[in-house]
LUMDOLUM-575579 format. One record per residue (C-alpha): z, y, x. Coordinates in nm, 3 decimals, decimal comma, always signed. Example, Ala and Ser with C-alpha at 12.3 -4.5 7.8 and 13.67 -1.06 7.14 Angstrom:
<lobas>
+---------+---------+---------+
!      c3 !      c2 !      c1 !
+---------+---------+---------+
!  +0,780 !  -0,450 !  +1,230 !
!  +0,714 !  -0,106 !  +1,367 !
+---------+---------+---------+
</lobas>
This chain:
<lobas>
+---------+---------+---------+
!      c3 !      c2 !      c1 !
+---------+---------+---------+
! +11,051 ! +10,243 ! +10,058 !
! +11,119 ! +10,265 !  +9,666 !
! +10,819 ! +10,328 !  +9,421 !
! +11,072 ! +10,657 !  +9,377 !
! +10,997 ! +10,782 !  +9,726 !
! +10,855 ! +11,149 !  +9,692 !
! +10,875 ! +11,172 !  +9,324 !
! +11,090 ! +11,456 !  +9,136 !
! +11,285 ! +11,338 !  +8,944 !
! +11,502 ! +11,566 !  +8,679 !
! +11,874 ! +11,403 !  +8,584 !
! +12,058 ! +11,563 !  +8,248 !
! +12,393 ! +11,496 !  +8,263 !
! +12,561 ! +11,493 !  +7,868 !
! +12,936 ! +11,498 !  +7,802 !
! +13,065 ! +11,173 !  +7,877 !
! +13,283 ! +11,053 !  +8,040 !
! +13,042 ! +10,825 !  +8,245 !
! +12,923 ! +11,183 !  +8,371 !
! +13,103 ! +11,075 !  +8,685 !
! +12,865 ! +10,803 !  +8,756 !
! +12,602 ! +11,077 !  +8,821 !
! +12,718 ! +11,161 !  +9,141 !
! +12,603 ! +10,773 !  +9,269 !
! +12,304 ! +10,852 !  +9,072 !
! +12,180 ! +11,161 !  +9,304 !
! +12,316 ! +10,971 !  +9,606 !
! +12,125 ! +10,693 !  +9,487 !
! +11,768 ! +10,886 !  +9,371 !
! +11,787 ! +11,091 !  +9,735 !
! +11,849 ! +10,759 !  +9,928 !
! +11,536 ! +10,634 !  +9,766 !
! +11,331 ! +10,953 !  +9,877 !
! +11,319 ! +11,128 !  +9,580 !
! +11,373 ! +11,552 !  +9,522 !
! +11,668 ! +11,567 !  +9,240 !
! +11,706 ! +11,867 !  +9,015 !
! +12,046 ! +11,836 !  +8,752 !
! +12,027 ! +11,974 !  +8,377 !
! +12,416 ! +11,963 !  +8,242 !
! +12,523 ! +12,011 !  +7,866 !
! +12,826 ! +12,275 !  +7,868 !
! +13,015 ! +12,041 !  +7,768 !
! +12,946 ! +11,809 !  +8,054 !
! +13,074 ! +12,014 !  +8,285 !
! +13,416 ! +11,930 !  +8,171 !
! +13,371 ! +11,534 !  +8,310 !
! +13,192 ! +11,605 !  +8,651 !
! +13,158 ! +11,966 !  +8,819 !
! +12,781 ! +12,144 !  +8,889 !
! +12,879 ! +12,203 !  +9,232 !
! +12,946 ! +11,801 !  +9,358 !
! +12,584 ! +11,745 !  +9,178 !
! +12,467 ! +12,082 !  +9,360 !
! +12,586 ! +11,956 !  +9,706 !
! +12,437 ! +11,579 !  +9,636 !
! +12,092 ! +11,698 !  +9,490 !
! +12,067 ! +11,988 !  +9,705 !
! +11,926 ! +12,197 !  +9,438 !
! +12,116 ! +12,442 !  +9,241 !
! +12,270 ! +12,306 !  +8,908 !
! +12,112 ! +12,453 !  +8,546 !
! +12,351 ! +12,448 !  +8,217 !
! +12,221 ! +12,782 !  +8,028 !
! +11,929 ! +12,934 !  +7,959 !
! +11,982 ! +13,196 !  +8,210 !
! +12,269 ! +13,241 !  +8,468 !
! +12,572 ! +13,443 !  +8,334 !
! +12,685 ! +13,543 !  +8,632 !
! +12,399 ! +13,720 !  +8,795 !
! +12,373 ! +14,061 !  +8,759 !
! +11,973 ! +14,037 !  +8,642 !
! +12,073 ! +13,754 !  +8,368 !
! +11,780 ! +13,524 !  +8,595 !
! +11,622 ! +13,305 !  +8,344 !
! +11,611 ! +12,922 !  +8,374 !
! +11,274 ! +12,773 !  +8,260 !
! +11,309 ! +12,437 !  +8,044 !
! +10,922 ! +12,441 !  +8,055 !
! +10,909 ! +12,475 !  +8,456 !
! +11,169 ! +12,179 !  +8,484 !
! +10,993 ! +11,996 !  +8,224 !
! +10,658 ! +12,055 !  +8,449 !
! +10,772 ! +11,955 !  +8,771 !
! +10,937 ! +11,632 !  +8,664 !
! +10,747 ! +11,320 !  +8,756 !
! +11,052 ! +11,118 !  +8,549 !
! +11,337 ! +11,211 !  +8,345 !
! +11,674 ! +11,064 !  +8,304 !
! +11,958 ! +11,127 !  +8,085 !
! +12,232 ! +10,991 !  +8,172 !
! +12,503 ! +10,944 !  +8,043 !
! +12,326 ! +10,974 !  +7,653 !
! +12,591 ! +10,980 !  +7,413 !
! +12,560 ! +10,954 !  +7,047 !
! +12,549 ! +11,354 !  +7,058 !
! +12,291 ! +11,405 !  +7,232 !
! +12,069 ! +11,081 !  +7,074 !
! +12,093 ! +11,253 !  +6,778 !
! +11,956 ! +11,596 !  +6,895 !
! +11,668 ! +11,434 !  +7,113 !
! +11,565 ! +11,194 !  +6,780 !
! +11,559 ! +11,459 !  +6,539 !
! +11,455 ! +11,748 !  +6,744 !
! +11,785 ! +11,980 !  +6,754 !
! +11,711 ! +12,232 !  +7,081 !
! +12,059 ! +12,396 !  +7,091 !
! +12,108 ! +12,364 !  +7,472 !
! +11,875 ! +12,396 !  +7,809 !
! +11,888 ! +12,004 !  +7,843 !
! +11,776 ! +11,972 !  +7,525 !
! +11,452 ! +12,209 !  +7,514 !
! +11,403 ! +12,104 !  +7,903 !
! +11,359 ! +11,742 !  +7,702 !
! +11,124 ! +11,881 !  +7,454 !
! +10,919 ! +12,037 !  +7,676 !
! +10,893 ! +11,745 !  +7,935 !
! +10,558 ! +11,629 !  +7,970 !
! +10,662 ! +11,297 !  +8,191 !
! +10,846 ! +10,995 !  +8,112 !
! +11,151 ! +10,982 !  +7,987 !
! +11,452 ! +10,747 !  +8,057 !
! +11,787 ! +10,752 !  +7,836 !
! +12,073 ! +10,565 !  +7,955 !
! +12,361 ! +10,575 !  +7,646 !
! +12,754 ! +10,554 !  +7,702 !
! +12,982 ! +10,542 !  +7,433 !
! +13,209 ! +10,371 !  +7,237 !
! +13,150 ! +10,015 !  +7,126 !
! +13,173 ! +10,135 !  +6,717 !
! +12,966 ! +10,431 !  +6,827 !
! +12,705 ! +10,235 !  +6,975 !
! +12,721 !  +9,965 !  +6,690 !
! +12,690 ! +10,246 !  +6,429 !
! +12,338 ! +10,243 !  +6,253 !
! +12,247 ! +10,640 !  +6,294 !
! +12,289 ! +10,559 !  +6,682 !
! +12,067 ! +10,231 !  +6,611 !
! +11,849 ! +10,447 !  +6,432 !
! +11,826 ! +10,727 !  +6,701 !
! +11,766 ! +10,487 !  +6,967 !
! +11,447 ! +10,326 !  +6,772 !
! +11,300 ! +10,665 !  +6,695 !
! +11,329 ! +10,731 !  +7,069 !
! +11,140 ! +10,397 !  +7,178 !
! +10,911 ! +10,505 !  +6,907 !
! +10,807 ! +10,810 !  +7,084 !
! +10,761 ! +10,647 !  +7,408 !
! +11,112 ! +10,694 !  +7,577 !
! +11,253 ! +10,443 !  +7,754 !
! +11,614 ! +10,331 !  +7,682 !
! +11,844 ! +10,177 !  +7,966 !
! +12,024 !  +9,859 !  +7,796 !
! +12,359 !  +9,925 !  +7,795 !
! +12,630 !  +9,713 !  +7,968 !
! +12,870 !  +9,524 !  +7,806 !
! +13,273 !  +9,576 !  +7,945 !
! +13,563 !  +9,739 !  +7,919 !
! +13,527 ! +10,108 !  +7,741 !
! +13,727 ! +10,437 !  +7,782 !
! +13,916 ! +10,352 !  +7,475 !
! +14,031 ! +10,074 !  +7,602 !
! +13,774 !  +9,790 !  +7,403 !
! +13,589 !  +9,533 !  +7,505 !
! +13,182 !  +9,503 !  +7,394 !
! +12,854 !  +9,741 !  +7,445 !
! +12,829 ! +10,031 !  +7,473 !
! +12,886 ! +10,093 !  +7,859 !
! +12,648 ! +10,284 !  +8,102 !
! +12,458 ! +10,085 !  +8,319 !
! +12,607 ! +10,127 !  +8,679 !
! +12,370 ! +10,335 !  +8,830 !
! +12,217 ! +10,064 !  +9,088 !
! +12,115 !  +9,901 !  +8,813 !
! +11,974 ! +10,226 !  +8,610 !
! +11,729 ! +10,301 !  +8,941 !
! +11,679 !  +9,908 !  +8,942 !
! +11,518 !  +9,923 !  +8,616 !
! +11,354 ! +10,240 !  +8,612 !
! +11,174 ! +10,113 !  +8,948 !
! +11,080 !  +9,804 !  +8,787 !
! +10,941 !  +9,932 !  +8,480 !
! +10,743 ! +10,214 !  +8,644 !
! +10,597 !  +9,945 !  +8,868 !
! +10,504 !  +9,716 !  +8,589 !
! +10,268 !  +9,986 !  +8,446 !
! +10,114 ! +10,085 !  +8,752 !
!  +9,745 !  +9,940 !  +8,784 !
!  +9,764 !  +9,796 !  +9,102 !
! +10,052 !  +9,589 !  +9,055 !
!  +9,989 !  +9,244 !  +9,147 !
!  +9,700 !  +9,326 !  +9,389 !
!  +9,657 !  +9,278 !  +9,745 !
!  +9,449 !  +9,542 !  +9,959 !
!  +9,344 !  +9,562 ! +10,264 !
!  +9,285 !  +9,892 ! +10,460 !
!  +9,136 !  +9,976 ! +10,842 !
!  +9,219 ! +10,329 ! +11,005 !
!  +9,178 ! +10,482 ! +11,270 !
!  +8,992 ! +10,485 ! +11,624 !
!  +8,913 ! +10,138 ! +11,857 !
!  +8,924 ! +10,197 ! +12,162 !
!  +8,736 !  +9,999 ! +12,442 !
!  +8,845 !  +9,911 ! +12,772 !
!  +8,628 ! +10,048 ! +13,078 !
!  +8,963 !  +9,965 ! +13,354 !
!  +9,290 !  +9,976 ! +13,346 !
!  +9,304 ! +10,402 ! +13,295 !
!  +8,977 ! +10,478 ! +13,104 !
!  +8,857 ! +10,376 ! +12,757 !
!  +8,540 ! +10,459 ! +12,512 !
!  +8,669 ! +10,604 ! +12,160 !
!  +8,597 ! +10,860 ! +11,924 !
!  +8,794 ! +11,153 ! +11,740 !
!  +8,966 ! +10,955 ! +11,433 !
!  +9,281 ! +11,059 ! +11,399 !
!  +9,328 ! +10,771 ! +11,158 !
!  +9,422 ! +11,019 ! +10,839 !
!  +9,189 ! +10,915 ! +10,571 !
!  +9,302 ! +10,544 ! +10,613 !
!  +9,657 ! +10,605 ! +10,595 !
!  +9,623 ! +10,830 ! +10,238 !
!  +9,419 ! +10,553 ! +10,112 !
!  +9,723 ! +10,281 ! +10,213 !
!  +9,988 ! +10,562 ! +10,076 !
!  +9,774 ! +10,598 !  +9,764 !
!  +9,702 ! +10,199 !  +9,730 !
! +10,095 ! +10,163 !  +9,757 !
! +10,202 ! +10,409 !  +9,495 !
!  +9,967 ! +10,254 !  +9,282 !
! +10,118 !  +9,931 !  +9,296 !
!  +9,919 !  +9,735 !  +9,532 !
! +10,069 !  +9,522 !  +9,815 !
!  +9,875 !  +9,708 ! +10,130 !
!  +9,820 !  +9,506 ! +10,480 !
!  +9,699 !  +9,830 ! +10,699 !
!  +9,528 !  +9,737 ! +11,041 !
!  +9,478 ! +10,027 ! +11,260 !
!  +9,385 ! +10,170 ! +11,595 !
!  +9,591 ! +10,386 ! +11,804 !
!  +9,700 ! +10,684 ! +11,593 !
! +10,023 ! +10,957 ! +11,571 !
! +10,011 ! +10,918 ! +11,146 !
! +10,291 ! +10,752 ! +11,055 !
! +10,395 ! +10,563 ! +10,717 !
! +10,703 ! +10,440 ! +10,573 !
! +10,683 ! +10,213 ! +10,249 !
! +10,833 !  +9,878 ! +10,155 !
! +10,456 !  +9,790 !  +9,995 !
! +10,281 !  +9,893 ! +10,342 !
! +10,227 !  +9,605 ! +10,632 !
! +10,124 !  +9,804 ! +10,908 !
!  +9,879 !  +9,602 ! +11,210 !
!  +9,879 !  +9,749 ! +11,502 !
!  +9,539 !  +9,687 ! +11,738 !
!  +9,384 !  +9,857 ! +12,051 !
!  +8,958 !  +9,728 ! +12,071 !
!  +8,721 !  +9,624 ! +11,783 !
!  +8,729 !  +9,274 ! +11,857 !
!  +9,143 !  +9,267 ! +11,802 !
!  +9,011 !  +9,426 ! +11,481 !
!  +8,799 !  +9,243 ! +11,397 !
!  +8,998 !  +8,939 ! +11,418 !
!  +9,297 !  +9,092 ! +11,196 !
!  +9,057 !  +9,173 ! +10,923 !
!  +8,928 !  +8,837 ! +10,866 !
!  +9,271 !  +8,680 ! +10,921 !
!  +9,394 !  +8,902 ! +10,614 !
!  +9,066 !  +8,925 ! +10,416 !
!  +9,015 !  +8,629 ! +10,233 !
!  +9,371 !  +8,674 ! +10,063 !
!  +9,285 !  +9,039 !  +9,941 !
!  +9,117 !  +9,167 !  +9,638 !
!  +8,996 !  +9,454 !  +9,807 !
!  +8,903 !  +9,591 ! +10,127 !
!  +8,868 !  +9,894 ! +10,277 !
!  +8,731 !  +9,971 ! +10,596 !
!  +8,784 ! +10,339 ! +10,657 !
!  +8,819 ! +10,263 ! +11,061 !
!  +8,569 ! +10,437 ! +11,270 !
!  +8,487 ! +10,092 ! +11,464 !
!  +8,344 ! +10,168 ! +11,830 !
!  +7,999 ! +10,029 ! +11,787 !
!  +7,968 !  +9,921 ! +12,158 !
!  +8,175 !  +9,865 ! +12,418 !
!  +8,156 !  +9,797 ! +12,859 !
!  +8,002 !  +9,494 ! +12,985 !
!  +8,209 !  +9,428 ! +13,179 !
!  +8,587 !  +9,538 ! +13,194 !
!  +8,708 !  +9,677 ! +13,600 !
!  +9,063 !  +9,514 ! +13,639 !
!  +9,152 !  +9,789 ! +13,872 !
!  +9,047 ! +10,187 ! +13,865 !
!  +8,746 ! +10,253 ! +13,920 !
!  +8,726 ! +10,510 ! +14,200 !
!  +8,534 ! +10,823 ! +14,205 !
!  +8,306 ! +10,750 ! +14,513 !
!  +7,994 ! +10,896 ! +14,388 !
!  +7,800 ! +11,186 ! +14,199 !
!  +7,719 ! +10,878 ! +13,901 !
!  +7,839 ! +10,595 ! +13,756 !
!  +7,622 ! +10,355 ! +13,499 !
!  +7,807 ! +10,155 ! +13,254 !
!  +7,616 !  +9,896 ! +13,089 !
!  +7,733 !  +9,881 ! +12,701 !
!  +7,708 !  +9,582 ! +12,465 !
!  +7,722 !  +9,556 ! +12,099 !
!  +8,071 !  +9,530 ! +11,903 !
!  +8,112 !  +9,264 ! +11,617 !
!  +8,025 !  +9,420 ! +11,282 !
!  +8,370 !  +9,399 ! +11,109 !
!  +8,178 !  +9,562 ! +10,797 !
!  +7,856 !  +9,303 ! +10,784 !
!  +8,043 !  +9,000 ! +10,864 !
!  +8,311 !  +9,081 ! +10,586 !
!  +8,002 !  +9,151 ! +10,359 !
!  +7,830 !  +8,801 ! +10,409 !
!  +8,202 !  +8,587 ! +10,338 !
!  +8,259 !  +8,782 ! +10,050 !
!  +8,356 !  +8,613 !  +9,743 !
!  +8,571 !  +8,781 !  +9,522 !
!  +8,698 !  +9,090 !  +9,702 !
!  +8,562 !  +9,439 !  +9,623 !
!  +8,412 !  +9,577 !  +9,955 !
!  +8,458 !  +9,946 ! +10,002 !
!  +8,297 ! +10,080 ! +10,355 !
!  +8,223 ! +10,410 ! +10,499 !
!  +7,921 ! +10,596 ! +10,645 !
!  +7,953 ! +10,882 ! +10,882 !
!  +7,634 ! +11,053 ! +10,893 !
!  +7,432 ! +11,363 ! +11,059 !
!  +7,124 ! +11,360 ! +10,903 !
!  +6,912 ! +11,166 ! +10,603 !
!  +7,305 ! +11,092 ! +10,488 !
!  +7,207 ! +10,941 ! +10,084 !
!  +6,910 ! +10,727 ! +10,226 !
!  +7,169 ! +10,587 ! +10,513 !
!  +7,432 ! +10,527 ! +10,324 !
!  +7,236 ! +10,341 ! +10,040 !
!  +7,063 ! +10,128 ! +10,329 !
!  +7,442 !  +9,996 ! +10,495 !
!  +7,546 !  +9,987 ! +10,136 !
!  +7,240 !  +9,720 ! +10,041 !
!  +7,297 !  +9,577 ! +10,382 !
!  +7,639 !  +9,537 ! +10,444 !
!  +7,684 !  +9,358 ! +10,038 !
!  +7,959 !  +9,630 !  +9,958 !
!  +8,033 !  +9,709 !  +9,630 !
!  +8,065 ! +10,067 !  +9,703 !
!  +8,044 ! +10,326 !  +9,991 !
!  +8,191 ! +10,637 ! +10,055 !
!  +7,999 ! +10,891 ! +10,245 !
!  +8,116 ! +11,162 ! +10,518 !
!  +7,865 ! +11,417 ! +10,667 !
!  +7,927 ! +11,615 ! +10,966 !
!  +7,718 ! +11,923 ! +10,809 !
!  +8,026 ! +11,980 ! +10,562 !
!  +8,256 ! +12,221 ! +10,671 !
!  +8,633 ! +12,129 ! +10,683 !
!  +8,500 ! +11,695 ! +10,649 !
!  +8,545 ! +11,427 ! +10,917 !
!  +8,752 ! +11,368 ! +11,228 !
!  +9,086 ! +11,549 ! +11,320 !
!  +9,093 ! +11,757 ! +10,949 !
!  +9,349 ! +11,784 ! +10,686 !
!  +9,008 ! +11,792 ! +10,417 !
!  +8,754 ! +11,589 ! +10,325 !
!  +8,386 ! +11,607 ! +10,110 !
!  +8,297 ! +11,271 !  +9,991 !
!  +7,967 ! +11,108 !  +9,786 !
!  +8,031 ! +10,779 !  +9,653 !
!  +7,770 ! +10,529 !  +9,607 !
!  +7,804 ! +10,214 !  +9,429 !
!  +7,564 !  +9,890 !  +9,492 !
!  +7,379 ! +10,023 !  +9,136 !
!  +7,367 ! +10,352 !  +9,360 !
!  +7,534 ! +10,583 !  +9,069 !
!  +7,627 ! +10,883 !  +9,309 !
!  +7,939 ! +11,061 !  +9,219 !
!  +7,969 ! +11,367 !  +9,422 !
!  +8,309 ! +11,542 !  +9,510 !
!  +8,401 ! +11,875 !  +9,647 !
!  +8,615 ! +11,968 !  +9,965 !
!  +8,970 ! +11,879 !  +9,919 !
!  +9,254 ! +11,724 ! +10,102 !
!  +9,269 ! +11,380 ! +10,221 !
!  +9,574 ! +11,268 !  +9,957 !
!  +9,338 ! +11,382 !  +9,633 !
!  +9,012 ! +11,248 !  +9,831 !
!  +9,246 ! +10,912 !  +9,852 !
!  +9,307 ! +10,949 !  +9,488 !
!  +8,941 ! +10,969 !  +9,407 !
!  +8,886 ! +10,676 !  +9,582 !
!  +9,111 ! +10,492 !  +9,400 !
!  +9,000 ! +10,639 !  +9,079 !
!  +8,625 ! +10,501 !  +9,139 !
!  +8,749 ! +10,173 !  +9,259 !
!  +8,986 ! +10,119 !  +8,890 !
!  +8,681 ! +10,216 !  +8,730 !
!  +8,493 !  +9,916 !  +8,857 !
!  +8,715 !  +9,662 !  +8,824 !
+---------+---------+---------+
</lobas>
């Protein structure tokens, strides 16, 4: 999956003739798993037509400031495009349109959509080879980079007119190439190797029946999405779950009992710089396994139970460099326990679930999380879904190293 994957990403289109590359743009930005919206010049609409950019992004077109041909004149909001953009590309950028963007000059929706965007902003120029060699292009393109847009290199080939030299788009593989590249080199996590439990274990009583809990597995996989779109490079063990996740940083592990997990999490964890064990381990498990169903004969059954390994502890004591992150599910006394497994266990930091909180724990789409580190500063959050509780994870883990 590209780092692109889920992110909106707003494409103005200016009067070039490369305008026709935009249409492998879209296809390109929706093949990666990103929502497209299109801002044309007037102009533009000359080289490539709003509705083949329509059909691609899926999304209507915007060129004006409000649509001509509705009866109510509905108005087109540069500020809401500017706001929902996560990354903004124009492409092509001619020497027109440099100009405007360097200097200001809001004479068109793409333009004021540009000066309104709060996100970053990508510039891919096409033009002529004197054009692009000219020094009040040079100079636009600097005062660009100055304020923190990002310029596409341009290709060197054969031009419209018919020259040889710079001056060419980039072909629009290599424009999401390099956008995807230069988002990931800024993201914090690049470089970094996590590892992540989820889920339930579930322990064998015969062939039919197991011992589990309620995990649904949720929280783990948010943390793995989150630790990928940060940069990281996520191995992801987990017990039987229905979540699902798709991404080209995530290595998903698939394992049934707390001894298979056990044994995946030290095989990955002295590779990691951090480890997160968010998978509600069954703490004990049968005796003794029945290879064939056991058969209801009688009014009761005993099942003598034995202790699990303690993925968590042992982790703890071979702990070198990684940063240790566990979790504490608790009922009652919830600060004093989870400061005691914290101390315990060696982790760096823990994050605490109580079942008194309304809408937290097993089977929910929310969570309400304390987070303790091992110099016990408590940081307290309030209820909110498991992608932002994910976030704040993350956010108190940067923080700390």
């Amino acid at each position: 999956m590209s780092i692109l994957s889920g992110k909106n990403i707003l494409l103005g289109v200016t009067a070039g003739i490369a305008a026709y590359k935009t249409t492998y743009l879209v296809r390109l930005f929706i093949k990666a798993g990103a929502q497209v919206q299109v801002v044309m010049t007037p102009a533009s609409k000359d080289f490539v037509t709003p509705l083949t950019l329509s059909t691609l992004s899926q999304n209507p077109v915007h060129s004006t400031f409000y649509e001509i041909e509705e009866e109510n004149e509905l108005w087109n909001s540069h500020v809401d495009l500017g706001l929902w953009a996560d990354y903004m590309l124009i492409a092509p950028a001619t020497a027109n349109t440099l100009s405007k963007m360097a200097n200001g000059t809001s004479n068109n929706l793409l333009l004021a959509t540009y000066l309104s965007a709060k996100c970053p902003v990508y510039f891919a120029p096409a033009m002529d080879l004197d054009m692009y060699k000219h020094p009040s292009t040079k100079e636009s393109i600097s005062k660009l980079e100055e304020f923190g847009n990002i310029c596409v290199p341009v290709a060197s080939g054969e031009l419209a007119s018919g020259l040889i030299g710079e001056g060419r788009m980039a072909e629009p593989e290599d424009i999401i190439a390099f956008m995807e590249a230069d988002i990931l080199s800024q993201l914090p996590l690049k470089g970094k190797k996590i590892l992540i439990t989820a889920g339930p274990t579930y322990e064998a009583i015969d062939p039919v029946r197991f011992i589990g809990n309620h995990s649904s597995g949720k929280m783990g996989f948010e943390l793995a999405k989150t630790a990928a779109n940060l940069g990281a490079e996520v191995t992801l063990i987990t017990g039987v779950t229905n979540e699902k996740v798709e991404h080209s940083f995530i290595n998903r592990v698939n394992v049934v009992s707390a001894k298979e997990m056990y044994e995946e999490a030290h095989n990955y964890f002295s590779s990691v710089d951090i480890a997160i064990l968010s998978a509600a381990v069954s703490d004990y498990k049968p005796k003794e396994i029945s290879l064939t169903k056991i058969k209801k004969k009688s009014a009761e059954i005993t099942i003598e139970l034995e202790k699990t390994k303690d993925i968590l502890a042992s982790l703890g004591s071979n702990k070198q460099q990684q940063f240790l992150v566990g979790f504490a599910l608790e009922t009652d006394n919830e600060i004093e326990n989870a400061k005691e497994k914290l101390n315990k266990k060696n982790l760096d930091l823990i994050v605490l679930n109580s079942l008194q909180d309304k809408g937290a724990g097993f089977k929910k789409e929310t969570n309400k999380v304390t987070i303790i580190d091992k110099s016990e500063k408590i940081s307290e959050f309030g209820l909110k879904s498991k992608t932002e509780v994910a976030q704040d994870i993350f956010n108190e883990i940067l923080d700390r190293i």
